[in-house]
N, C-alpha and C positions, 0 to 999 in steps of 0.2 A: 749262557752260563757255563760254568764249567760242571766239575762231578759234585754240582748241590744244589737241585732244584726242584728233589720230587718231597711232597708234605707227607705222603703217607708210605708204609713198606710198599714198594714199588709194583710187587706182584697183581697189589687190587686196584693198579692204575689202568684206566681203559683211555688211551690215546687217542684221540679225536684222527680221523683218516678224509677229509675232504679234499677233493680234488678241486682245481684251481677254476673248475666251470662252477662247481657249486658255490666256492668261495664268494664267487664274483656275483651270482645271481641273489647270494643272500646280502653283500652289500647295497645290493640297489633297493631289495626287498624290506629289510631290516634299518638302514640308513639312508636310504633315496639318493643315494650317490652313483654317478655312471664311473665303472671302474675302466681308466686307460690303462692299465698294466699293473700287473698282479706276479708277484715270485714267494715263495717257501723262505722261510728266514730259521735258522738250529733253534731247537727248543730240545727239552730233556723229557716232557712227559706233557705237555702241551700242546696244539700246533697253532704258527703263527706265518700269519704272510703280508709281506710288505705290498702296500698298495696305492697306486694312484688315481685321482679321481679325477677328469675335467672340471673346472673352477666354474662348468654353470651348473646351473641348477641349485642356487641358494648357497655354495661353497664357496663364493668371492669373497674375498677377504680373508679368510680362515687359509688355515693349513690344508695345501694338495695333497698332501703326503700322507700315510696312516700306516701303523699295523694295525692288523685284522688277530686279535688273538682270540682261539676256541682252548676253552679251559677243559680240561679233560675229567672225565664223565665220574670222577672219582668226589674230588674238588668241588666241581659243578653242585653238587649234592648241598655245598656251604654254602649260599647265596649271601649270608652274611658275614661270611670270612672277606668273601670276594667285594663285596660291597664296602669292606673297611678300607681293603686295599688299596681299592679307588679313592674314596672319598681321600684318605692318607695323600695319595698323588694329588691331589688336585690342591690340598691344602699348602702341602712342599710348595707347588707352582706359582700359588700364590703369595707364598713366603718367599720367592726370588730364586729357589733350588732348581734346578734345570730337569724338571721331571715331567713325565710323561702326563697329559691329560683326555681325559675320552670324549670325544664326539655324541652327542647326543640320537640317540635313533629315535626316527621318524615322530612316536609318540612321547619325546621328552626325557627319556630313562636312561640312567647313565650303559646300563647292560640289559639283555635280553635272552633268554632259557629257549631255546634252538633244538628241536631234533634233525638228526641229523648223519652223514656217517656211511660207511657199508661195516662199520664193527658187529658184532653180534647185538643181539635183542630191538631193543627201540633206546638209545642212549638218548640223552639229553647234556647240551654241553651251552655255558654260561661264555656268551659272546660277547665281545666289545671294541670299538674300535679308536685306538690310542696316536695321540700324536704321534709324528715319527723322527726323533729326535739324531742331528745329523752327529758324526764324531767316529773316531778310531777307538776299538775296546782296548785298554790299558796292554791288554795280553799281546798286541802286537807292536807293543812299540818298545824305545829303550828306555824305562820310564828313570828319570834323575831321583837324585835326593828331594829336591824341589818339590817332584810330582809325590812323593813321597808322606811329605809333609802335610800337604793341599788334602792327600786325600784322609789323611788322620782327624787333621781340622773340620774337615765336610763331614765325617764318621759321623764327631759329637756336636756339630752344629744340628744334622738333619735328626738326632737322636733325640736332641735339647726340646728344637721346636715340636716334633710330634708329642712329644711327651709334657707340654706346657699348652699346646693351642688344638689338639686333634682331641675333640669332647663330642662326635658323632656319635650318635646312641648303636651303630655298629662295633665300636670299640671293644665292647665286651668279647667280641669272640677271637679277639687277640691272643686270650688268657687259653692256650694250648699246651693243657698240661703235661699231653704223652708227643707232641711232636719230637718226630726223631731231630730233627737239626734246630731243635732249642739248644742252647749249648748247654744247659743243666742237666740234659738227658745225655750224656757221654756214656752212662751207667745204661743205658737201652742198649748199647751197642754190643752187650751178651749174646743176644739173642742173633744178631749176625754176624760173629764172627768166623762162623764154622764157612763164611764164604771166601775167608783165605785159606782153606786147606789145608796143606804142613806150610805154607810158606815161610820163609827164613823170618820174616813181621810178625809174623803171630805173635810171638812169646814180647814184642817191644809194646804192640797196640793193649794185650792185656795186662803188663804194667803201667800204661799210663790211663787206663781203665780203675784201677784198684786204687793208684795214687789219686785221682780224682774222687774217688770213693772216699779216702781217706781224710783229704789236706780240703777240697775245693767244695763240696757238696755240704758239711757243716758248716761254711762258711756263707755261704749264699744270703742267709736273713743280712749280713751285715754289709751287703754291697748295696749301692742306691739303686733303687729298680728306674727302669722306660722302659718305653718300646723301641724294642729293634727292630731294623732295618733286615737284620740278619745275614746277609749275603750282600757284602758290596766286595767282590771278587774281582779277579782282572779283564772278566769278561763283561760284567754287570756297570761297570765305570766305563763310560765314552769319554775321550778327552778331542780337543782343537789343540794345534798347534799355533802359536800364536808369536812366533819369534821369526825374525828376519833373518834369520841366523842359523843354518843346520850345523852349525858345529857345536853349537848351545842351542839347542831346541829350549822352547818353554811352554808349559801344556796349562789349557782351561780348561778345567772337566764343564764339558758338554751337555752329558745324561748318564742320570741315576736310570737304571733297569732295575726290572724283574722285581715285584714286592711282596713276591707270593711266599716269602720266608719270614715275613713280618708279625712279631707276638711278641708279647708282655716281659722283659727278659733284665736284664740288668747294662747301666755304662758299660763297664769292664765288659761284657762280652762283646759290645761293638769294634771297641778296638784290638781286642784280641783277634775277632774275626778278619779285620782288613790287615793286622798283622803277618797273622798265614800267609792269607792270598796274596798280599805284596812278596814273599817272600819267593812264593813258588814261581815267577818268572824273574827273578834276580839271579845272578852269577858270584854276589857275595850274598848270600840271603839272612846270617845273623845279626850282620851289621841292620838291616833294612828295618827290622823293627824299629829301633831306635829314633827313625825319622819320623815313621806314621805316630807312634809315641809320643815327639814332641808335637805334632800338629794337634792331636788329639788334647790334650794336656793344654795346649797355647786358650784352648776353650775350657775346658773339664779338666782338670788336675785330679787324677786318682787319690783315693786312700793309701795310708800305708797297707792295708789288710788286701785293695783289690790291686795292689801294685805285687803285692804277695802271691800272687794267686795267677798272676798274667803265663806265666810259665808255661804251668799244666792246664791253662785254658788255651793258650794257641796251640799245646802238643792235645789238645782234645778235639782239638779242631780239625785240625790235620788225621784221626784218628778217626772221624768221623764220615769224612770227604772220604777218605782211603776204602773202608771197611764198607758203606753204602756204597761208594761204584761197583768195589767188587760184588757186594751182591745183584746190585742191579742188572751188570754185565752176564751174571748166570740166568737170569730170566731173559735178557733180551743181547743173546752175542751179537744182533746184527749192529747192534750198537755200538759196540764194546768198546771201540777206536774211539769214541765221541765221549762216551763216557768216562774216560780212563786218562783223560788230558790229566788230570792235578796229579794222579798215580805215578807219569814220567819223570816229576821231579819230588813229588810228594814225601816217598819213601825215603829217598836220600835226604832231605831237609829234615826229616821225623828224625833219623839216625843220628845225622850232624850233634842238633840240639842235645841230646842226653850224652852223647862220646863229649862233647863241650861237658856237660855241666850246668844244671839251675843256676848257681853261681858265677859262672863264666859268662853262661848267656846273659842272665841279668845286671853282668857289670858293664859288656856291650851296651845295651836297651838303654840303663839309664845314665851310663855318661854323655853316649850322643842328646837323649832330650836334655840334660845337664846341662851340654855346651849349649843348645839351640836358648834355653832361659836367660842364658849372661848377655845373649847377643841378639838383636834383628836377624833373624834369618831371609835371606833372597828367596823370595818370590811367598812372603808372609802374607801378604794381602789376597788377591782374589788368583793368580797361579801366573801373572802377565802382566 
């Protein structure tokens, strides 16, 4: 993921620290799987490692492949947070969405409460081990209009179905009122902004704090609630390449990641969210919304009131990402470079928008979804 993936202020995050011998002993232990090779895969406050198992020992047929994720010892404490999460996956999967699913360990359960670690005290961290879903993360490719669109449509497609068919008596702990990266909490980001310093931002991130206070936070009863997804970022979206053609690539997204940002939230925030993050690896990035826009839309057509509102939800967003890396980065500088990926282009996309204009930007946003309603747009259907 990129700089959005820790649930709580980062400080009272305790990282899972396993080395790849204990890794390995606890899948055989935990999942009676023999591990043929085992590596570390980036996480932001989690640890996860890619694994493979020999196909005997009752794993024929199934998936060789896994990640091994240890939820970190903060987290771990929600067992039913985690438990939604999954069940959420498995249900995607079975609705046709390209999401991860868990392996069952040894006694049936989709997860299992592990001590473990050389951290401080006796931690306990919430194990489980996930398909391992093959694909390029969006952030490293050139992503088209096309892909653009696909992943607007995928937003409120996977938004639709959890929100109409995920009725696990987990559900409930979805409803997380203070999580900082709910996008209705833009207003929590008081309390950390003293982690930009005097930076030249300050003074932009606390107007689009106040304005959100102001225009977005009354507004909220009148948007239609679901559950989000909350983070389908350019790191979080795997796509295939699926064209004969590198002068025209054409992309299938592959796999949905990372669901640990998922609660009770509104449409509109889904697409506002994958707004942003399309935009932070773009070279034209105001233009870019306007595509995820109309994909989004081709399923869920907005309000006037939450079409209103998309502005200072994607400038909250970006607001959000910005203001928690930096903090994160003051507690953990070894990090800082890993953390600080959305930051390189973050800030210049945050500045663009307001030197443009609410106005400007949103006559961008909705003429492109505009054109894409009169006409089929290429690669409408499944991205191939």
């Amino acid at each position: 993921m990129s700089s959005s993936g820790n649930a709580s202020p980062p400080q009272t995050l305790t990282k899972p620290a396993l080395g790849e011998k204990e890794a390995t002993e606890l899948v055989g232990r935990v999942f009676g799987l023999a591990v043929s090779w085992i590596g570390p895969l980036p996480s932001y406050d989690d640890q996860n490692f890619q694994v493979r198992v020999s196909r005997g020992g009752g794993a024929a047929g199934g998936a060789d492949e896994y990640v091994l994720k240890i939820t970190n010892a903060e987290d771990s404490r929600q067992p039913d947070l985690i438990e939604a999460q999954t069940r959420a996956m498995m249900l995607l999967s079975a609705e046709g969405f390209p999401s991860p699913t868990p392996r069952l360990t040894k006694d049936g359960r989709i997860m299992c409460l592990q001590s473990g670690g050389t951290g401080p005290g006796h931690n306990k961290y919430m194990v489980r081990l996930l398909t391992y879903l093959p694909g390029t993360p969006v952030a490293k490719i050139a992503a088209n209009t096309e892909l653009f669109y696909e992943i607007g449509k995928l937003a409120a497609r996977l938004d639709k179905a959890l929100s109409e068919k995920f009725h696990h008596p987990s559900v409930k702990s979805l409803h997380r009122g203070q999580f900082i990266w709910n996008l209705a909490n833009v207003p929590l980001l008081d309390q950390y902004i003293y982690a930009l310093g005097q930076s030249q931002y300050r003074g932009l991130v606390q107007h689009v704090i106040e304005q959100f206070k102001g225009k977005v936070t009354p507004k909220l009863s009148h948007f239609r609630p679901c559950i989000n997804h909350g983070d389908l970022n350019d790191h979080n979206i795997l796509v295939d390449s699926c064209s004969a053609s590198p002068e025209q690539p054409q992309y299938r997204v592959s796999g949905i990641l990372d669901f640990s940002d998922m609660s009770y939230g509104y449409y509109v925030f889904e697409v506002a969210i994958a707004m942003m993050y399309m935009m932070v690896e773009s070279p034209d990035p105001l233009s870019v919304g306007g595509h995820v826009l109309a994909g989004f839309e081709s399923v869920l057509p907005l309000t006037l009131e939450e079409r209103g509102a998309l502005f200072l939800l994607v400038s909250g967003r970006f607001a959000q990402s910005l203001v928690i890396a930096a903090h994160t980065a003051l507690h953990y500088p070894e990090n800082r470079d890993y953390l600080m990926i959305t930051a390189k282009t973050g800030w210049k996309h945050l500045t663009a928008m307001f030197e443009a204009g609410q106005e400007a930007v949103e006559q961008t946003w909705f003429g492109t979804a505009r054109a894409y309603a009169s006409r089929a747009p290429a690669g409408s259907g499944d991205g191939c």
